[in-house]
N, C-alpha and C positions, 0 to 999 in steps of 0.2 A: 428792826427796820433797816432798809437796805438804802442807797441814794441812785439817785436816776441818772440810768447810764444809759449810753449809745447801743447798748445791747436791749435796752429796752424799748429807744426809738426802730429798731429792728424789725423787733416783732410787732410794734403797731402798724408796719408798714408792711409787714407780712397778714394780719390779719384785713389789713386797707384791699390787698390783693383778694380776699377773700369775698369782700365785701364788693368789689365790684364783680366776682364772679360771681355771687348772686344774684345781681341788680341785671348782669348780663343775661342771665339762664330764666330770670323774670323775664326782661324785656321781650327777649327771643322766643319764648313759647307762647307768654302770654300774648303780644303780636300776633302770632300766627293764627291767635285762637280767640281774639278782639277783632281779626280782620273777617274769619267767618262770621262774627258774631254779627259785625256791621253790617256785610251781606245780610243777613239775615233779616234786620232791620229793616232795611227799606228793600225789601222783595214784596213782591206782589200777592205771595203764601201767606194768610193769615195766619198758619199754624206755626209756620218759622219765624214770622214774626212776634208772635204771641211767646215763643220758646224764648229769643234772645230778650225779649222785655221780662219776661220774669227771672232768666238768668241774671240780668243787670241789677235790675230793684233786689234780688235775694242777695246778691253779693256787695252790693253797694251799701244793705242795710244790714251788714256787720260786720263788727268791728276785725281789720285784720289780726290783731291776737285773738282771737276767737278762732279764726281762722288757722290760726298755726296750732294751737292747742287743739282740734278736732285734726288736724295732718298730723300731729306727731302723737297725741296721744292718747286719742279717740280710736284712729286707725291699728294702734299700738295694741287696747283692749280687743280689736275685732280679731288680731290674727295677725296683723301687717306691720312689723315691725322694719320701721323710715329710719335712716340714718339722720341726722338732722339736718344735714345739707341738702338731701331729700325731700323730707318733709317740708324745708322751709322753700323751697324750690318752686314745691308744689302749690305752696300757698300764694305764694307771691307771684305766681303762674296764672291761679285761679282768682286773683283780685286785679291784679293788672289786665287781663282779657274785658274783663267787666268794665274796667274805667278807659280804656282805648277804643274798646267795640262801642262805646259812647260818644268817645271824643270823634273817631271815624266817620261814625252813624251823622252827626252833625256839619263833616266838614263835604261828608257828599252829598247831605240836602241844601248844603251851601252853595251848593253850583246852580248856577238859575234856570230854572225850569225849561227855558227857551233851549239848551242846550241836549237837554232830553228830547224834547219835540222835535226841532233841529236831526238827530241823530236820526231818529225814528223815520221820518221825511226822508233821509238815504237809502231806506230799509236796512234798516243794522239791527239784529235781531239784540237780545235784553245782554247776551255776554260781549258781544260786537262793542254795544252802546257803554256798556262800565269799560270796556281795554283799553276802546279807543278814544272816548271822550270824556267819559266824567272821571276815573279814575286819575289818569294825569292830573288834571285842574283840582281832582279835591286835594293830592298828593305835597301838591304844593301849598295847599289852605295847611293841609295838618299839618307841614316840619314845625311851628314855630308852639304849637299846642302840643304835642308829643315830645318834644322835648325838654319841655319846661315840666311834663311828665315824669320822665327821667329822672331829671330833679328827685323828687319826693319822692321815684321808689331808691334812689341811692341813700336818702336820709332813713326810709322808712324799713331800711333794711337793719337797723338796731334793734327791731324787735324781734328779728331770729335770733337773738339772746337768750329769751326766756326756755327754749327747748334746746338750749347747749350747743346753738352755733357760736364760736367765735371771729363773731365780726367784730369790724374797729373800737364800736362800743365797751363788749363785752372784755374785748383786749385790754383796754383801759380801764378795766372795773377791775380787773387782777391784776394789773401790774401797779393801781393805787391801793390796792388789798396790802401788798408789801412792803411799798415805797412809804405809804402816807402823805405824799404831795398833790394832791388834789388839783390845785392850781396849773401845778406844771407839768402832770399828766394830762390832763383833760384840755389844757390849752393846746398840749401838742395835739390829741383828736381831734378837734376842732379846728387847727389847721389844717392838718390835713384831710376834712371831711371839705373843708372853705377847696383846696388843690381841686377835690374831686369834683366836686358842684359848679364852682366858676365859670370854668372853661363852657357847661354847658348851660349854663343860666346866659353867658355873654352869645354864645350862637343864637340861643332861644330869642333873644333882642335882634340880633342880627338879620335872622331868617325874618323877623316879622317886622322889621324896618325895611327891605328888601321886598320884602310881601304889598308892602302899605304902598310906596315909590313902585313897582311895576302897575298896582291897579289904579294907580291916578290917570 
């Protein structure tokens, strides 16, 4: 049994950096591919429509470790062997799209109707009408809902543990593997998982206290 040194507050802080390059490389793709998603949603195409609802309901109705176990070791069986930084990338890519192109979908049928009519009345053809008016206004509905987003996939990225990412979690499950301090390993994760969430749980309040005060 070894005692807990600043070489090991180190490395949880090197595995902290991993863990937000995660949460980044989630947020980043799956964003891009929750924002088609939302299009999709309230388009006028039943058939894109109909694609991005069953994409959501199928990924919203399993469990993210499912999800990373079919990316690292489903894929692994077909032929496709993912690094685990890969694989969990991917997963966390492909759950976050789903729960964004959700939250998306709702903050642009939040914009009130009159504003679509309104557009339309300028003759602003259907991409005119999202650039120029409804996108802005829902843009500002979702900061305070996508970020409190954020949130939960920075916590939920512990579960890239199980396919031998070393995120903060897992940092902390071997350096108590050797130490045997429990307490004082795991308090230090939990600080600093509190450093990384904070700052964005406190904007998350911010943005929708600022939200609340301009629509009065």
């Amino acid at each position: 049994m070894t005692s807990f040194t600043f070489l090991h507050v180190e490395y949880l802080l090197q595995a902290a950096v991993w863990t937000v390059v995660l949460s980044l490389v989630a947020f980043v793709f799956g964003g891009v591919a929750g924002f088609v998603i939302a299009l999709w949603r309230v388009s006028p195409n039943k058939t894109l429509r109909a694609i991005a609802s069953w994409y959501i309901q199928i990924v919203q109705g399993i469990p993210l470790l499912v999800i990373l176990f079919v990316a690292y070791f489903g894929l692994a069986i077909a032929g496709f062997k993912l690094s685990p930084l890969v694989a969990a990338g991917i997963s966390f890519a492909v759950y976050c799209a789903a729960f964004l192109g959700e939250i998306w979908r709702g903050c642009i049928e939040a914009v009130p109707k009159t504003q679509w009519e309104a557009s339309e009345c300028l003759g602003f053809n259907r991409f005119e009408q999202l650039h120029k008016v409804i996108l802005p206004q829902a843009f500002k509905i979702a900061i305070p809902p996508t970020v409190g987003f954020m949130v939960q996939i920075v916590k939920n990225t512990s579960l890239a543990s199980v396919i031998g990412f070393v995120d903060l979690s897992r940092a902390g499950q071997i350096i108590n593997n050797s130490t045997f301090q429990p307490f004082t390993v795991f308090g230090c994760v939990a600080l600093i998982y509190f450093c990384l969430c904070y700052p964005l749980s406190a904007l998350s309040k911010h943005f929708e206290r600022k939200l609340n005060v301009s629509n009065r």
